[in-house]
N, CA, C and O atoms as a CHARMM CRD file, in Angstrom:
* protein
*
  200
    1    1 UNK  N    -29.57100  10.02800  -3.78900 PROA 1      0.00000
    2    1 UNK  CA   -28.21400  10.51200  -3.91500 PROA 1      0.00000
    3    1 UNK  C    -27.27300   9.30800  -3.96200 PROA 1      0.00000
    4    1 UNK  O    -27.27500   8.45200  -3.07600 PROA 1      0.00000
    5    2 UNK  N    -26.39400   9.27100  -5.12400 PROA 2      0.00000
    6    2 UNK  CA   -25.32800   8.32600  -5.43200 PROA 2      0.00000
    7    2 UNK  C    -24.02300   8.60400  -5.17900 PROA 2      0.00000
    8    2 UNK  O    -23.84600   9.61800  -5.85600 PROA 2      0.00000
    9    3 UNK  N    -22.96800   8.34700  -4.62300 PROA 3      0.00000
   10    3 UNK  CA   -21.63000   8.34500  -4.81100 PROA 3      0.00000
   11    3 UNK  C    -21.22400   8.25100  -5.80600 PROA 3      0.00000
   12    3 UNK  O    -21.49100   7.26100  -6.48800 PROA 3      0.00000
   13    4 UNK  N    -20.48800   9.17300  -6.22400 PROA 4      0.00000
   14    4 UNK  CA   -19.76100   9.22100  -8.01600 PROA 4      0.00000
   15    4 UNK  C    -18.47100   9.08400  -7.92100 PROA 4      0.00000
   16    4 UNK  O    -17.77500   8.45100  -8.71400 PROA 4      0.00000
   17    5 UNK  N    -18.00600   9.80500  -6.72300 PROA 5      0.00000
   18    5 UNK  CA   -16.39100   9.65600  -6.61900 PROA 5      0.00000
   19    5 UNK  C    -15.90400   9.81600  -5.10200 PROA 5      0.00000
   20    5 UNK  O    -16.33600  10.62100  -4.27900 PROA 5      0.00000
   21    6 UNK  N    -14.82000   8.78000  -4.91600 PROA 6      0.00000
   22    6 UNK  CA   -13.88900   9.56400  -4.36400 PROA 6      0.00000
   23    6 UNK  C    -12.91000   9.30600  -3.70600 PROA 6      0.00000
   24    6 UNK  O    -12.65800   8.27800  -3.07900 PROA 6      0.00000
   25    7 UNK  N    -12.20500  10.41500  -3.84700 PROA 7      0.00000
   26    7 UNK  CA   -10.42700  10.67700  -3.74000 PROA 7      0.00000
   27    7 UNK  C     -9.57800  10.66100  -2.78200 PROA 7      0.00000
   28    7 UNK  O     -9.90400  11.71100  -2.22900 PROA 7      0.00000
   29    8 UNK  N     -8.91300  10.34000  -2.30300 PROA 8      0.00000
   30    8 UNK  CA    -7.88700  10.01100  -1.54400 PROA 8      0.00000
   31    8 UNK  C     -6.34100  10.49500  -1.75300 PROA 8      0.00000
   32    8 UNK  O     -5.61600  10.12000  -2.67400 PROA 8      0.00000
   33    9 UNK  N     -5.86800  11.70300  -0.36900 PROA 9      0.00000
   34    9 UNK  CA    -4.40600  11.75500  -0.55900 PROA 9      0.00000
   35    9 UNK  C     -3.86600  11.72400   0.29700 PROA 9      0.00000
   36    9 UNK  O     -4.53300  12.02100   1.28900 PROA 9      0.00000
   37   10 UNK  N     -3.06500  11.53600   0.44100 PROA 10     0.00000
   38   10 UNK  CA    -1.94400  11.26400   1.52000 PROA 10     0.00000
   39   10 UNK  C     -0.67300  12.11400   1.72300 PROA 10     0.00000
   40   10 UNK  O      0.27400  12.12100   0.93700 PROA 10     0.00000
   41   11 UNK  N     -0.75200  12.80200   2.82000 PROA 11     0.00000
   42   11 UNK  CA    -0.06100  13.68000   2.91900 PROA 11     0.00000
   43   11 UNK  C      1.15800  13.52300   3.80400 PROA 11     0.00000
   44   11 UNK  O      0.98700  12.59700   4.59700 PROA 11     0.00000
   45   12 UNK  N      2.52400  14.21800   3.95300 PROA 12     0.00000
   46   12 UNK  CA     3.36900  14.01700   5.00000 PROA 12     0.00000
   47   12 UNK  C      3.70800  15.28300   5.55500 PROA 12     0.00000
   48   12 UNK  O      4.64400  15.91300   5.06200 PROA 12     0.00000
   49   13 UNK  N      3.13300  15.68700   6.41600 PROA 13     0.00000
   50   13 UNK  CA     2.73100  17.50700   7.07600 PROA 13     0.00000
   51   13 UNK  C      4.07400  17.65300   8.03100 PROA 13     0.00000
   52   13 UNK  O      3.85100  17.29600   9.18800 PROA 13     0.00000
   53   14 UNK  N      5.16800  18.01900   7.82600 PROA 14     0.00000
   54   14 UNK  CA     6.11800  18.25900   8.30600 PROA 14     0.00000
   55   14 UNK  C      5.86600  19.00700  10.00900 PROA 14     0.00000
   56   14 UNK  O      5.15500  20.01100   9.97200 PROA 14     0.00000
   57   15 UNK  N      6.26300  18.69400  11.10800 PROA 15     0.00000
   58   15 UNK  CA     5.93600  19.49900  12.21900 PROA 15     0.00000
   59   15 UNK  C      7.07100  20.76900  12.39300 PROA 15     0.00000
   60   15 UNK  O      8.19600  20.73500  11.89200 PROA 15     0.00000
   61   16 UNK  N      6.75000  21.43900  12.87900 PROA 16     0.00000
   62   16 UNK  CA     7.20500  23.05300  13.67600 PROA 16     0.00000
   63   16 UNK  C      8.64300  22.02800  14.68500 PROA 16     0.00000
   64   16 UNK  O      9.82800  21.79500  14.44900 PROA 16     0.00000
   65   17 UNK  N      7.75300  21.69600  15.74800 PROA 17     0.00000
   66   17 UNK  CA     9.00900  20.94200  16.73700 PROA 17     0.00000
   67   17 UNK  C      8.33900  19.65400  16.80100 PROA 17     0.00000
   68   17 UNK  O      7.22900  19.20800  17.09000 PROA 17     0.00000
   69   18 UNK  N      9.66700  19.17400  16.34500 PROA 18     0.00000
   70   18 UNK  CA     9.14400  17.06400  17.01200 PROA 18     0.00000
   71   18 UNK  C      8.53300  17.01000  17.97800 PROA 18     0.00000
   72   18 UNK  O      8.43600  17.93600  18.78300 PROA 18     0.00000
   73   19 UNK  N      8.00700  15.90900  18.07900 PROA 19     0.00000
   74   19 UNK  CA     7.45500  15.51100  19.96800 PROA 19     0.00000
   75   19 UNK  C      7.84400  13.99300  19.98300 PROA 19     0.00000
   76   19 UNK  O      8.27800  13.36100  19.01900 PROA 19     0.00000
   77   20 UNK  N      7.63500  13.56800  21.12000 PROA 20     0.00000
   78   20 UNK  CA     8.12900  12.46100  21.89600 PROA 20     0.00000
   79   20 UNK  C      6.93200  11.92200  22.44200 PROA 20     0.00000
   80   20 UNK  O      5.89900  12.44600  22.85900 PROA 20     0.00000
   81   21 UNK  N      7.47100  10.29900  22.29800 PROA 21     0.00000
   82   21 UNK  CA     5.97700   9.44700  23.13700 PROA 21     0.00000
   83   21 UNK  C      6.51800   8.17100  22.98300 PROA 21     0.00000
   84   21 UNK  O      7.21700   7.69300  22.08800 PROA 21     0.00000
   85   22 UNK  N      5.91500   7.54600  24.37300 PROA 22     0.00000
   86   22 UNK  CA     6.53200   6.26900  24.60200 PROA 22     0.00000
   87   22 UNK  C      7.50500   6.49400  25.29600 PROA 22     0.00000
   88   22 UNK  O      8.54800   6.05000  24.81600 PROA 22     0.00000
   89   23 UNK  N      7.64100   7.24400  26.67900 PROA 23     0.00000
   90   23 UNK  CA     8.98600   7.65300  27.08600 PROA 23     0.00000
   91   23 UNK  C     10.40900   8.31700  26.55700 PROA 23     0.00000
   92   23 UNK  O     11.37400   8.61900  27.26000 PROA 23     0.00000
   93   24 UNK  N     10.28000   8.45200  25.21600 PROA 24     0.00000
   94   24 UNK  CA    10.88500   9.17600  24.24800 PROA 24     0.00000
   95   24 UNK  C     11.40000   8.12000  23.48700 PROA 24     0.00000
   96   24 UNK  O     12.44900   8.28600  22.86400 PROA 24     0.00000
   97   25 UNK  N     10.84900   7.14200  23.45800 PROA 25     0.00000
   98   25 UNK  CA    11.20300   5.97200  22.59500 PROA 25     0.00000
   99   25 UNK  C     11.18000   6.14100  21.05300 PROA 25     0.00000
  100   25 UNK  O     11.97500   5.82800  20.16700 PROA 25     0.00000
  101   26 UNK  N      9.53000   6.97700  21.07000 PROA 26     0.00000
  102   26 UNK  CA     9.02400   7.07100  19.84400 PROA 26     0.00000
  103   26 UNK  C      9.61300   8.71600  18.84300 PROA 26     0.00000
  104   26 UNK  O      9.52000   9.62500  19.66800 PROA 26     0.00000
  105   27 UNK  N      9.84000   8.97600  18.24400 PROA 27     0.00000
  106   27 UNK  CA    10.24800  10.58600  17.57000 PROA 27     0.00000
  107   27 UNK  C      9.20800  10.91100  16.48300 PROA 27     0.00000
  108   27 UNK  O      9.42500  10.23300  15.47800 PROA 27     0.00000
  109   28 UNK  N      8.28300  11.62700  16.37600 PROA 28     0.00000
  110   28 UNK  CA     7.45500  12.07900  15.33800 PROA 28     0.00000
  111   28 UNK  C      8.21800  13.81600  15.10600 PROA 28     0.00000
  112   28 UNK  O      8.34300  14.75700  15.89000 PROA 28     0.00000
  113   29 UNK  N      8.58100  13.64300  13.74600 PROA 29     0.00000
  114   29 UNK  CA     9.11700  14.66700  12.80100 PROA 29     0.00000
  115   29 UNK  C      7.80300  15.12700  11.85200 PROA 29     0.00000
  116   29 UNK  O      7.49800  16.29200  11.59800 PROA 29     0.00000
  117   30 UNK  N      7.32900  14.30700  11.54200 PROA 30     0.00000
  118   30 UNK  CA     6.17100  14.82300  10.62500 PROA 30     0.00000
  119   30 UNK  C      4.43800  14.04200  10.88100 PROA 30     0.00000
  120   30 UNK  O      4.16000  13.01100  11.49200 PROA 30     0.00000
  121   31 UNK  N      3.65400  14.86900  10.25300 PROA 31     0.00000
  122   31 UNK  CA     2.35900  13.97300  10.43100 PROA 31     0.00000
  123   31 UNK  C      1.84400  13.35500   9.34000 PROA 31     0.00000
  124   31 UNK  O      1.79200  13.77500   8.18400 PROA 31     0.00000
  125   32 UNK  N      1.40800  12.16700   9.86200 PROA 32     0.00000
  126   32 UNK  CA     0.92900  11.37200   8.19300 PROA 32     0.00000
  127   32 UNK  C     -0.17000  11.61800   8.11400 PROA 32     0.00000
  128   32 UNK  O     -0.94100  10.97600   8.82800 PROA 32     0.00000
  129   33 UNK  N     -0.62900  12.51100   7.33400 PROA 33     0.00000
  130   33 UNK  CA    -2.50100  12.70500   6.83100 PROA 33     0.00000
  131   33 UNK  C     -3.29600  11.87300   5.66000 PROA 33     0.00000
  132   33 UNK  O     -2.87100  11.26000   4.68100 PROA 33     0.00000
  133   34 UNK  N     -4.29400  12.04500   6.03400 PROA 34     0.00000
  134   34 UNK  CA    -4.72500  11.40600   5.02100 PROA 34     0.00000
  135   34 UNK  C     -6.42100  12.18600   4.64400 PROA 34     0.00000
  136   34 UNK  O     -7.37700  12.15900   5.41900 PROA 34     0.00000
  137   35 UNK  N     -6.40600  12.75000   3.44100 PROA 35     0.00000
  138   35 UNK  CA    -7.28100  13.14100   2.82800 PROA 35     0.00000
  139   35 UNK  C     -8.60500  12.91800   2.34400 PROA 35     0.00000
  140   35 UNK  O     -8.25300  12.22500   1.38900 PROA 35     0.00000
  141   36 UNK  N     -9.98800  12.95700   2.23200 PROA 36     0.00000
  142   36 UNK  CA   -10.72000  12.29400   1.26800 PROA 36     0.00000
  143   36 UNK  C    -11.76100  13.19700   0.93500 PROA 36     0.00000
  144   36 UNK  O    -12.12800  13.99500   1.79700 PROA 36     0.00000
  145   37 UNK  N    -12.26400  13.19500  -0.12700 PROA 37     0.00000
  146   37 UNK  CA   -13.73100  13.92900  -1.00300 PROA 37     0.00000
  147   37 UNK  C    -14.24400  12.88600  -1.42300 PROA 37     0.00000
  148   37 UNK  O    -13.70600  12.03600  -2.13300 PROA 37     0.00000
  149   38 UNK  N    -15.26400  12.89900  -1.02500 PROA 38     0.00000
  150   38 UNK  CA   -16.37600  12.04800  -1.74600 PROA 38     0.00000
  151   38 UNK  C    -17.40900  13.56200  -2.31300 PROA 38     0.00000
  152   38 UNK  O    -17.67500  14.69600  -1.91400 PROA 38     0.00000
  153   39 UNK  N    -17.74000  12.57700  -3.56900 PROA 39     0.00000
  154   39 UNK  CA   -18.83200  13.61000  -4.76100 PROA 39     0.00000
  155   39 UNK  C    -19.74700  12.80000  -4.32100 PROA 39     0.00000
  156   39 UNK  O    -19.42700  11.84300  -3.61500 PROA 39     0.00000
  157   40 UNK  N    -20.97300  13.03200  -4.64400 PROA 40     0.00000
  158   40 UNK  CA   -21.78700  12.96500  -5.27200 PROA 40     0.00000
  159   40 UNK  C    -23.00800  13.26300  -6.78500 PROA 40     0.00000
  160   40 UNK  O    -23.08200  14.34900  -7.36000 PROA 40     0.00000
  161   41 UNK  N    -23.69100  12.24300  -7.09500 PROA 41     0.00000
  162   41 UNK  CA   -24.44200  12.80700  -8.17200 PROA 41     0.00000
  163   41 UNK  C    -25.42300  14.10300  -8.39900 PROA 41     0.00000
  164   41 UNK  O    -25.86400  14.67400  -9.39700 PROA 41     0.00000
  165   42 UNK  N    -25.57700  14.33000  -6.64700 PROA 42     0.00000
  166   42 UNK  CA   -26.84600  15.80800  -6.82200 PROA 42     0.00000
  167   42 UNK  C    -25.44500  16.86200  -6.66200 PROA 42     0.00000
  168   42 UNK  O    -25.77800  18.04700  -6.65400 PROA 42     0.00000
  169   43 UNK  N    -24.12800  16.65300  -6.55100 PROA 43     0.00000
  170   43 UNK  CA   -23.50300  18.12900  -6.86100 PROA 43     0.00000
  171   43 UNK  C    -22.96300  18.32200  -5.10900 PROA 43     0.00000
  172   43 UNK  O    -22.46200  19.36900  -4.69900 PROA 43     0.00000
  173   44 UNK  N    -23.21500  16.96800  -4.15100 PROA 44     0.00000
  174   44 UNK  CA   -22.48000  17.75100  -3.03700 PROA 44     0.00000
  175   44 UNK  C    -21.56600  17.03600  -2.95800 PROA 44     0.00000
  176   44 UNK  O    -21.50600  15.96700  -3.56700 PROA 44     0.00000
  177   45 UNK  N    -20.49000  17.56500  -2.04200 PROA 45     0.00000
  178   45 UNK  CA   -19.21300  17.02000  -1.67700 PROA 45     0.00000
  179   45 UNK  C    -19.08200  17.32600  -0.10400 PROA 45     0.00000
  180   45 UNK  O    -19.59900  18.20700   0.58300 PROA 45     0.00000
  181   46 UNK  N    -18.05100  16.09800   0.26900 PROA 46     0.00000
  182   46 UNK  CA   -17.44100  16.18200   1.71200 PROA 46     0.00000
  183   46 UNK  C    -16.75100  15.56800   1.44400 PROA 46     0.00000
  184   46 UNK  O    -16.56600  14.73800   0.55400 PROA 46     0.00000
  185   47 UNK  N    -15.92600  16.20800   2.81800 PROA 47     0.00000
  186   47 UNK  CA   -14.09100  16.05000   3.31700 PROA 47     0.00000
  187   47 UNK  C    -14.15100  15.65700   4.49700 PROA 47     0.00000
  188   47 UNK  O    -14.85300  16.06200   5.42300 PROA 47     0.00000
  189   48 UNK  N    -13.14400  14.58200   4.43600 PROA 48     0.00000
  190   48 UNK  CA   -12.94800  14.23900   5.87700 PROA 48     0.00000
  191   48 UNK  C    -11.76000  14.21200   5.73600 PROA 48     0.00000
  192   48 UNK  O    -11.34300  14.26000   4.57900 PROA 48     0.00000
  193   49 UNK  N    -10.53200  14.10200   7.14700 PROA 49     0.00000
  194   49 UNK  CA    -9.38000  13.76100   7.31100 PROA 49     0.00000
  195   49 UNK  C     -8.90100  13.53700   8.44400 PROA 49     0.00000
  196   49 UNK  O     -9.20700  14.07400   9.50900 PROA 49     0.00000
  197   50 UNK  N     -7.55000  12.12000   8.08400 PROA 50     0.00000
  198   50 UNK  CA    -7.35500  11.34300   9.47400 PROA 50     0.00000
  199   50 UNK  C     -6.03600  11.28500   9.71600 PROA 50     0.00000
  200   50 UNK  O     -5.62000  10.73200  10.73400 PROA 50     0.00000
């Protein structure tokens, strides 16, 4: 089995309610994702995301 492809996206996942961290130093409004598929040559695929 060979790797044929794969893809990468990047997402910006808006949150419901902000949160706080770092004593409220820090403000997260949204989440940064990040996507991937890898193919292969026998026809399988997987997803991961971080």
């Amino acid at each position: 089995m060979i790797i044929n492809r794969i893809t990468v996206w990047q997402l910006d996942l808006p949150l419901h309610k902000p949160y706080w961290l770092s004593g409220g130093r820090l403000k997260f409004e949204r989440l940064d994702s990040t996507i991937v598929r890898i193919d292969t040559d026998a026809g399988i695929s997987g997803w991961g995301e971080g």
